[in-house]
C-alpha positions as CSV (number, residue, x, y, z in Angstrom):
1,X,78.9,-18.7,-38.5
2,X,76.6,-16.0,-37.4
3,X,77.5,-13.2,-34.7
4,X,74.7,-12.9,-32.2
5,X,71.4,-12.0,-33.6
6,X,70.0,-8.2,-32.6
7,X,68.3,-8.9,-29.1
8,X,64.3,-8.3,-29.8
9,X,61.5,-9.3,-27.2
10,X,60.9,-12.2,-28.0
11,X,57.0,-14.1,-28.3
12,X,57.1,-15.0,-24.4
13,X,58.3,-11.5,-23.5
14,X,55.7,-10.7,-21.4
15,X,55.9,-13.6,-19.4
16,X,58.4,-14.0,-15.9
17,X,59.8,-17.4,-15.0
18,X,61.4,-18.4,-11.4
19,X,63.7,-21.2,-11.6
20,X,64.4,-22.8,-9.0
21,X,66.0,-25.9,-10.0
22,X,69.8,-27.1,-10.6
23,X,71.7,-29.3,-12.8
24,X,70.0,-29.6,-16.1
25,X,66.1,-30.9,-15.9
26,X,64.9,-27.9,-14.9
27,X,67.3,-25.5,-16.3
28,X,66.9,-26.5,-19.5
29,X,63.5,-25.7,-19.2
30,X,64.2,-22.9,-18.4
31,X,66.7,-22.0,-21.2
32,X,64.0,-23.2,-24.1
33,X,61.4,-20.6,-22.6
34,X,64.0,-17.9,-22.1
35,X,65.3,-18.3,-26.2
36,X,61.9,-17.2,-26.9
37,X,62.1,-14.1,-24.6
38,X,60.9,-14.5,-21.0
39,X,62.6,-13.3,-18.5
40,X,64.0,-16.0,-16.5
41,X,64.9,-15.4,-12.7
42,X,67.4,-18.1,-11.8
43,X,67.4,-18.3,-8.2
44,X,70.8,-19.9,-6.3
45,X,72.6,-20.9,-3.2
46,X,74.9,-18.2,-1.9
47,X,77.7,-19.1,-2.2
48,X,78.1,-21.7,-5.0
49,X,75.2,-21.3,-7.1
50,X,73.9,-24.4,-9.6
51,X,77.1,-27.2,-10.3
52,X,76.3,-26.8,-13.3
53,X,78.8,-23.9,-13.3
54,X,81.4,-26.5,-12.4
55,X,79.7,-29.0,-15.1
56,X,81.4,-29.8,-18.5
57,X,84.2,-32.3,-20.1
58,X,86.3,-29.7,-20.9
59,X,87.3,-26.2,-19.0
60,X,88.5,-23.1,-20.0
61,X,90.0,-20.7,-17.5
62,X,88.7,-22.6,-14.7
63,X,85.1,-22.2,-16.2
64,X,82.6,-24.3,-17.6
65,X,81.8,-24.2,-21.3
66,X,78.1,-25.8,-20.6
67,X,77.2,-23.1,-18.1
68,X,77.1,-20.2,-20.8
69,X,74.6,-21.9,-22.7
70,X,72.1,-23.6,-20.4
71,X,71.9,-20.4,-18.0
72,X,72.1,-18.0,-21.6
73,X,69.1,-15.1,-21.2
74,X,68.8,-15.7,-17.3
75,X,68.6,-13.7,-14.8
76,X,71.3,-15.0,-11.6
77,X,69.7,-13.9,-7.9
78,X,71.0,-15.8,-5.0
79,X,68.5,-16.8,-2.3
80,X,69.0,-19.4,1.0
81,X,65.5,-21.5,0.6
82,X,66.8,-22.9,3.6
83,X,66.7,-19.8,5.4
84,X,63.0,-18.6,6.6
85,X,63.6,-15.0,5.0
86,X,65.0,-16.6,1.9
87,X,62.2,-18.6,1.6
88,X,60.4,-15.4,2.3
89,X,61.6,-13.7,-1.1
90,X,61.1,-16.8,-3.2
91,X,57.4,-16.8,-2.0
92,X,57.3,-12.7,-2.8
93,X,59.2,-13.2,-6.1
94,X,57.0,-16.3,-7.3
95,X,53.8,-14.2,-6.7
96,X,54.8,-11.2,-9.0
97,X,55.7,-14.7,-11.9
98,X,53.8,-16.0,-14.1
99,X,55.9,-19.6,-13.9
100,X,58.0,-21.4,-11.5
101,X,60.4,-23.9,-12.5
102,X,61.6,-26.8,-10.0
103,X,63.3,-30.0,-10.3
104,X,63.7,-31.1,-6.5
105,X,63.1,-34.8,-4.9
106,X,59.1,-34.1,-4.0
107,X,58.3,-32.8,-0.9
108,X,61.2,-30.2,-0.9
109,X,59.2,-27.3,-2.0
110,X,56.6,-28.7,1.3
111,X,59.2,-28.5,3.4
112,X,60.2,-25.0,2.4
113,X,56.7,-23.7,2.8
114,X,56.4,-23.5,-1.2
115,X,53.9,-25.9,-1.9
116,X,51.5,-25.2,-5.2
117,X,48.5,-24.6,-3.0
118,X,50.0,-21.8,-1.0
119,X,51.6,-19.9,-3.8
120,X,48.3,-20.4,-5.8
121,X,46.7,-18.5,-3.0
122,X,49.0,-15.5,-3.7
123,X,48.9,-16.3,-7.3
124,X,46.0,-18.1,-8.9
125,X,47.4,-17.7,-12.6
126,X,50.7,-19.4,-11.3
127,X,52.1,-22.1,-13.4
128,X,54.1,-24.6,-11.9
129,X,56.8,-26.7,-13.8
130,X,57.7,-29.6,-11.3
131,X,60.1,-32.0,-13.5
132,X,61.6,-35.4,-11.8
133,X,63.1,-38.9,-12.2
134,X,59.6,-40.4,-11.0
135,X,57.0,-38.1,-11.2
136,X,54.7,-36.1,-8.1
137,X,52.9,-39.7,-7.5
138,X,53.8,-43.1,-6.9
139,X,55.7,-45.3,-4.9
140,X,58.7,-44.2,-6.4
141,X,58.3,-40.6,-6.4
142,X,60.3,-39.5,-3.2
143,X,63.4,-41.5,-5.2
144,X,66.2,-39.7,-5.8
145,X,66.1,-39.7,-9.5
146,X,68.9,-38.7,-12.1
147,X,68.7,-38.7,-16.0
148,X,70.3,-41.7,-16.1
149,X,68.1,-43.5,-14.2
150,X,65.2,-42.4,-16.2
151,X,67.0,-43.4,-19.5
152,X,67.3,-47.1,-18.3
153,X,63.5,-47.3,-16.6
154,X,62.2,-46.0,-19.9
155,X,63.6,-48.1,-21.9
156,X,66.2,-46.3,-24.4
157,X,69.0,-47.8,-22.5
158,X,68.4,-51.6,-22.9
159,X,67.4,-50.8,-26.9
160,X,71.2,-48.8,-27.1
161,X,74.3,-49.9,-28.4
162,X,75.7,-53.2,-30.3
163,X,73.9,-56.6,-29.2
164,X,77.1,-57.8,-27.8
165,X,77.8,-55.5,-25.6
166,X,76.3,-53.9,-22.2
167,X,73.7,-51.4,-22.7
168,X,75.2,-48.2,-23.8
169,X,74.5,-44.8,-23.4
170,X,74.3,-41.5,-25.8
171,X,76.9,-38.9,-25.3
172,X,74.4,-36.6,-24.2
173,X,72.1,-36.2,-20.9
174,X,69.3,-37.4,-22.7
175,X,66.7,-38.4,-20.2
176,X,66.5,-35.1,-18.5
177,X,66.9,-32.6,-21.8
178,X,63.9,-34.8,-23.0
179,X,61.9,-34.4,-19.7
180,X,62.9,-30.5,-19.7
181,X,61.0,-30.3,-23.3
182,X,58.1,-32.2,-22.4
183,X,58.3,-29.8,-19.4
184,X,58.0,-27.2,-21.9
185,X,55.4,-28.3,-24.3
186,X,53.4,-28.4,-20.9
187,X,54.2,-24.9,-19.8
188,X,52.7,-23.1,-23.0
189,X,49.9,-25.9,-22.9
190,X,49.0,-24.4,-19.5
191,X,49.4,-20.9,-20.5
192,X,46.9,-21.2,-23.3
193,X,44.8,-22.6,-20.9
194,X,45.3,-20.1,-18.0
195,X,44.4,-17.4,-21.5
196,X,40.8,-18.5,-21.3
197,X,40.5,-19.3,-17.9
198,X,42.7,-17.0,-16.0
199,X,43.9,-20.5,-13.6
200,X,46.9,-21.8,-13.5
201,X,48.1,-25.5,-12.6
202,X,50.8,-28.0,-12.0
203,X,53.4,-29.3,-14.7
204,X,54.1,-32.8,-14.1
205,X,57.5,-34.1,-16.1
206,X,58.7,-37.5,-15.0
207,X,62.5,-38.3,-16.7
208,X,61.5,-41.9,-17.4
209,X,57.6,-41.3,-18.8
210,X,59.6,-38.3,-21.5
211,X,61.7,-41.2,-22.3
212,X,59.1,-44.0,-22.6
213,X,57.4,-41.5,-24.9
214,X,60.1,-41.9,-27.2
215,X,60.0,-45.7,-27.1
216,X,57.5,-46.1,-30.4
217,X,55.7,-49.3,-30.6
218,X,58.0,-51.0,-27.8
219,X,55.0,-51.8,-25.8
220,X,52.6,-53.0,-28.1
221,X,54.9,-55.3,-29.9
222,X,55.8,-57.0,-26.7
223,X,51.9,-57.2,-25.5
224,X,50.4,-58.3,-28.6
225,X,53.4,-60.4,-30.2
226,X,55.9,-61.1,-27.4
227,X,58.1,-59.3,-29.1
228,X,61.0,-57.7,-27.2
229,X,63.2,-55.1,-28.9
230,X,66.8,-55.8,-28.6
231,X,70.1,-53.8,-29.1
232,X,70.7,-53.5,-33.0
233,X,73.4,-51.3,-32.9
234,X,73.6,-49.4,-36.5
235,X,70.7,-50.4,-37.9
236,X,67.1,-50.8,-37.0
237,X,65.2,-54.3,-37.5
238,X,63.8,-54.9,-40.9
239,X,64.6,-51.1,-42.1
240,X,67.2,-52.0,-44.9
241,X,69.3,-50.2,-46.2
242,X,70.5,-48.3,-44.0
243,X,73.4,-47.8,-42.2
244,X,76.9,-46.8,-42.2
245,X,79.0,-47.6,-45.4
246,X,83.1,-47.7,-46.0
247,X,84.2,-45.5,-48.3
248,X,87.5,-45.2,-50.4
249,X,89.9,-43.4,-48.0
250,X,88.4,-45.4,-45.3
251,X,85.7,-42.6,-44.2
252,X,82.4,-43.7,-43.2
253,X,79.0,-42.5,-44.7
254,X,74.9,-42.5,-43.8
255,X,72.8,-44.4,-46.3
256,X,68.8,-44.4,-45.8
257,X,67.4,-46.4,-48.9
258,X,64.7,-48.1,-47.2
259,X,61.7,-46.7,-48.9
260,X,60.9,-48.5,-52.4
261,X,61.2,-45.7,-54.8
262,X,64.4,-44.5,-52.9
263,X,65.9,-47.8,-53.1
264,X,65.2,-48.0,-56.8
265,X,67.4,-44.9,-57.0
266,X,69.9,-46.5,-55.5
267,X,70.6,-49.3,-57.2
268,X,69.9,-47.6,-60.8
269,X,73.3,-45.3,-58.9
270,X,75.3,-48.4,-58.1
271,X,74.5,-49.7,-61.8
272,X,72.5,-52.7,-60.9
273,X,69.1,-51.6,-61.7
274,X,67.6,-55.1,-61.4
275,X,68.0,-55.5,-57.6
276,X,65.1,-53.3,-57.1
277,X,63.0,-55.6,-59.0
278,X,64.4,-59.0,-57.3
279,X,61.7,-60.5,-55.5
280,X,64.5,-60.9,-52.7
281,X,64.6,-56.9,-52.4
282,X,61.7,-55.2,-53.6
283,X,59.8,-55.0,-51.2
284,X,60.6,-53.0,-47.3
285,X,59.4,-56.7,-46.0
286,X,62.2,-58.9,-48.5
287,X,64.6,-55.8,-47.7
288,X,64.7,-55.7,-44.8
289,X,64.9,-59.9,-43.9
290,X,68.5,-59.6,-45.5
291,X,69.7,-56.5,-44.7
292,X,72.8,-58.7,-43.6
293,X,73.2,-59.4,-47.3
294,X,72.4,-56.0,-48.9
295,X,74.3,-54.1,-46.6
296,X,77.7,-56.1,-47.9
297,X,76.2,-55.3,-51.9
298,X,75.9,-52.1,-50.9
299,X,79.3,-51.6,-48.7
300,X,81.3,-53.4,-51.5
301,X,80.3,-50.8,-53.8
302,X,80.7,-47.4,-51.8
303,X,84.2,-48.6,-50.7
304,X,85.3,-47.9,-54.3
305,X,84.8,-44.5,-54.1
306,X,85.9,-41.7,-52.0
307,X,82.7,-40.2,-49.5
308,X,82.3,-36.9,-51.7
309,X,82.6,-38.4,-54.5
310,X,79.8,-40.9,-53.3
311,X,77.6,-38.0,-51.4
312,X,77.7,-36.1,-54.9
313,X,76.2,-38.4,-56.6
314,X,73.8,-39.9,-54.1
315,X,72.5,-36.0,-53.5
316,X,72.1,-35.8,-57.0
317,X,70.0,-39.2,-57.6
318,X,68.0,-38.5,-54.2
319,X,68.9,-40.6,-52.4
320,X,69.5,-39.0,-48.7
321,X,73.1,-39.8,-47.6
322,X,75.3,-37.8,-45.5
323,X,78.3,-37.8,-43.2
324,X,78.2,-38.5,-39.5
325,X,79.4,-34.6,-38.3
326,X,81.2,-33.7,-35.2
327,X,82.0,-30.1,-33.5
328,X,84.5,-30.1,-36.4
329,X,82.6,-30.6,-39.6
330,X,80.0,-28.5,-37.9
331,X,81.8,-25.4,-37.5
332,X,83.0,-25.8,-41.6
333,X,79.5,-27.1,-43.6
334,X,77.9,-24.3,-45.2
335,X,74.2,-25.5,-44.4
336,X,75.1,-24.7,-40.7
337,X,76.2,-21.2,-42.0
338,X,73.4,-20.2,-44.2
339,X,71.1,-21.4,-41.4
340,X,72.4,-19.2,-38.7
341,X,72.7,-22.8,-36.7
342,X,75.5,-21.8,-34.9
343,X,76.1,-18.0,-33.4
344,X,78.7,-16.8,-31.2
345,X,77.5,-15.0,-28.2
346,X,79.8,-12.4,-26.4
347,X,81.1,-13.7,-23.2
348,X,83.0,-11.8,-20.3
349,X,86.2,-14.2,-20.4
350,X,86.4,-16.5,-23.7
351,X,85.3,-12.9,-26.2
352,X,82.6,-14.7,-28.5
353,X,81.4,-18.3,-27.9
354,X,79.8,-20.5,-30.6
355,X,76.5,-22.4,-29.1
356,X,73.5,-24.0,-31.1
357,X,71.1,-21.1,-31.9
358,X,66.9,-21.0,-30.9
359,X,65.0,-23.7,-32.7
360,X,62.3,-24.0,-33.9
361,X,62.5,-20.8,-36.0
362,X,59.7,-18.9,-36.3
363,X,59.3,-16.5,-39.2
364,X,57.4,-13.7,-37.2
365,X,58.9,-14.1,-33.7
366,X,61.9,-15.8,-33.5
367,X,64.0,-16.6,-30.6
368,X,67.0,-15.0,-29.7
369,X,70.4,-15.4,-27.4
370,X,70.9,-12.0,-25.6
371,X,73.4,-12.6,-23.3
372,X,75.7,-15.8,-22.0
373,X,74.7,-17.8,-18.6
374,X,75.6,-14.4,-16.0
375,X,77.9,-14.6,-12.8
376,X,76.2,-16.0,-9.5
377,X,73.7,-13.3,-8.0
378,X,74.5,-10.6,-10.9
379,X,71.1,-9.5,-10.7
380,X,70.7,-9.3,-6.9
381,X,70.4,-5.3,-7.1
382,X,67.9,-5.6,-10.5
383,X,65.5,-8.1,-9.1
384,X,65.3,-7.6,-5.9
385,X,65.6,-3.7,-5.9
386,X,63.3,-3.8,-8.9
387,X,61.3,-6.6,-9.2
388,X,60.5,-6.1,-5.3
389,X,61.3,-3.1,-4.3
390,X,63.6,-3.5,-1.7
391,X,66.0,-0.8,-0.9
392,X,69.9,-0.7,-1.5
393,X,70.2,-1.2,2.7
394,X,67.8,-3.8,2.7
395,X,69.8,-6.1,0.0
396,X,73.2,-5.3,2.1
397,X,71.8,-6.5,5.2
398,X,70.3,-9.8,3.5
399,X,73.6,-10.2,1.6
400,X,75.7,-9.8,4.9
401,X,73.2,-12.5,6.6
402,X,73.6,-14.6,4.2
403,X,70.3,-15.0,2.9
404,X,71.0,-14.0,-0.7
C-alpha cells in the first residue's frame, strides 16, 4: 500500500470551486475536481457543518470514516446562507470562483438571492454545478429527491437482485456518486467551452437521468420488442458463461467465457474440447439459451478444484476469472499495491488512513490526495482573511454573530 503521494498542483490547479452542497451529490463532485488539484471551498452551517461528518456504518472515535475521504483536498469555511450577511460572503466568495457546486431542492439558491443570473452578473465566466433527484425543470423538480429515489425512477433498481425477491439495492449510494460524475464530465465540458468563449453556464445533473444513462438498451428493447428487463440476479440474459462458480474448499469464483474464442479456451481447460464445437454451444446465441445447463457443466467441474488452483490455470489459458474481493483481499492483492490503488493519508486522529487513490491516472498530471476532509470552518481565517480580505476583527465579529 502506498503512503500519500508528494502533494503537486494538480491539472485544475488554477481553478477555485465553492461548494455549497451537503450529503454526497454535490460533494462528490466536488472531491473528483479537487483530486485533480482545485482548490475547493466547502462552505457550512455554523455549528454542525455537512452530516456527512456524522455519515458512515462504522465510527471511530466518535468520527466518521466517510468524511475523510469525500471532503479530502477541501477547504472547510462556515457561512449562515440563511443569514443576509452570510449570504453576503457566498455572493463575494462565488465572484472571485471559477465554479460553484450545489445540490439543494430548486429554488433554494432563489430564495437566498443566489440565483445563476445574478452571480453571472458579478461573474460571467462562472460555472454553475446544480445536481438533483429531478433536474432544474419539470413537474417534479421542486421534489425532494434522494439517491435512492433516483436509483428506482431510473431504472437500476427494478433490474437488481434475484427474480424472486424485492428489488434490491447495491451496497453503495449509487444514484448520487453517478449524478456527481456526470456532474463532473459537465463541469470541464463547460470550462472548455468558457476557454474559447470566456462564458460560463449552468450544469444540469438529475440523479435519475445519470442513472437511466446507465440503463443500456432498456428502452429500445421494450419500444421496439416489448421486451421488459427483469431481475437476473448473477447473470445477465443470454451472456453465458458467466457467473459465479463453487470451488473445492467451498469458495466462490468469477467466470466470463461468453465470447467464442474465450469459451473455446475454456473448455480445451476443463478437458472437453468438443463443447465449443457442439452446435448446442458454439455460438453466444446457443450459449446463452442454456446457460441453465452450461453453468452446472461448468460448476461441476471448478468444484473439484480449490479457487487458486482454478484462477492459475484459467489466467494462464486466458480466460479472465477472478475472485469476488472485499476490504480484506483488497488491502493484501499485490495488483492493488503495484498500482498505488490504495494510499494512506495522514489524519489528525486515526495517524494514516487507507482510501481509494485519484483515478483516472494521468501520466503527465496526475491527481493527488493532500490532506484528509478538515475540521468544520478550519479555513475561516485563510479564506476569508485571504481570499477576501477581511480583517482578523472583522471575522471575530461575524463568528460571534453567528454568521460563519
Amino acid at each position: 500500500m502506498a503512503a500519500a503521494p508528494h502533494p503537486i498542483p494538480g491539472p485544475l490547479a488554477d481553478l477555485r470551486v465553492i461548494e455549497m452542497g451537503q450529503l454526497l451529490a454535490g460533494p462528490f463532485c466536488g472531491q473528483l475536481l479537487g483530486d485533480f488539484g482545485a482548490e475547493v471551498i466547502k462552505l457550512e452551517a455554523p455549528g454542525g457543518g455537512d452530516p456527512m461528518r456524522q455519515w458512515g456504518r462504522e465510527q471511530s472515535q466518535g468520527k466518521s470514516l466517510w468524511w475523510p475521504v469525500v471532503a479530502r483536498n477541501k477547504k472547510s469555511v462556515t457561512c449562515d446562507l440563511r443569514q443576509e450577511e452570510g449570504q453576503r460572503l457566498a455572493r463575494e466568495l462565488i465572484a472571485r470562483a471559477d465554479i460553484v457546486i450545489e445540490n439543494f431542492r430548486p429554488g433554494t439558491m432563489e430564495r437566498w438571492g443566489l440565483d445563476y443570473d445574478r452571480l453571472r452578473a458579478d461573474n460571467p465566466g462562472l460555472i454553475m454545478v446544480r445536481v438533483t433527484g429531478y433536474g432544474q425543470t419539470g413537474p417534479y423538480a421542486p421534489r425532494a429527491g434522494y439517491g435512492s429515489i433516483g436509483e428506482a425512477m431510473g431504472g437500476i433498481r427494478y433490474t437488481t437482485g434475484d427474480p424472486d425477491h424485492p428489488p434490491a439495492r447495491t451496497g453503495i449510494s449509487l444514484g448520487d456518486s453517478l449524478a456527481a460524475v456526470f456532474a463532473t464530465i459537465g463541469t470541464l465540458t463547460a470550462l472548455h467551452h468558457r476557454e474559447r468563449t470566456g462564458q460560463g453556464q449552468l450544469v444540469d445533473s438529475a440523479i435519475y437521468e445519470a442513472v437511466l444513462a446507465m440503463m443500456e438498451s432498456l428502452l429500445p428493447e421494450y419500444a421496439v420488442t416489448g421486451y421488459q428487463r427483469e431481475r437476473t440476479g448473477s447473470v445477465l440474459p443470454n451472456v453465458a458463461p458467466s457467473n459465479v462458480y463453487p470451488t473445492a474448499a467451498g469458495e466462490m469464483i468469477l467466470i466470463a467465457a461468453n465470447q467464442d474464442t474465450v469459451f473455446a479456451r475454456l473448455a480445451e481447460l476443463m478437458g472437453r474440447p468438443e463443447l465449443a464445437t457442439d452446435e448446442r454451444y458454439s455460438t453466444h446465441t446457443g450459449r446463452g439459451a442454456r446457460m441453465a445447463e452450461l453453468d452446472d457443466v461448468i460448476a461441476a467441474w471448478t468444484v473439484t478444484a480449490t479457487a487458486d488452483e482454478l484462477l492459475e490455470r484459467l489466467h494462464g489459458a486466458g480466460v479472465p476469472a477472478g475472485r469476488i474481493y472485499t476490504a480484506r483481499d483488497m488491502f493484501a492483492d499485490p495488483h492493488f499495491a503495484a498500482r498505488e490503488a490504495i494510499v494512506r493519508i495522514a489524519h489528525p486522529e486515526f495517524g494514516e488512513l487507507p482510501m481509494h487513490n485519484v483515478v483516472p491516472k494521468l501520466s503527465a498530471t496526475p491527481g493527488t490526495i493532500r490532506h484528509c476532509g478538515p475540521e468544520l470552518g478550519e479555513h475561516n481565517a485563510d479564506v476569508y482573511g485571504g481570499v477576501l480580505e477581511l480583517s482578523a476583527d472583522r471575522i471575530a465579529a461575524l463568528a460571534d454573530s453567528g454568521v460563519i
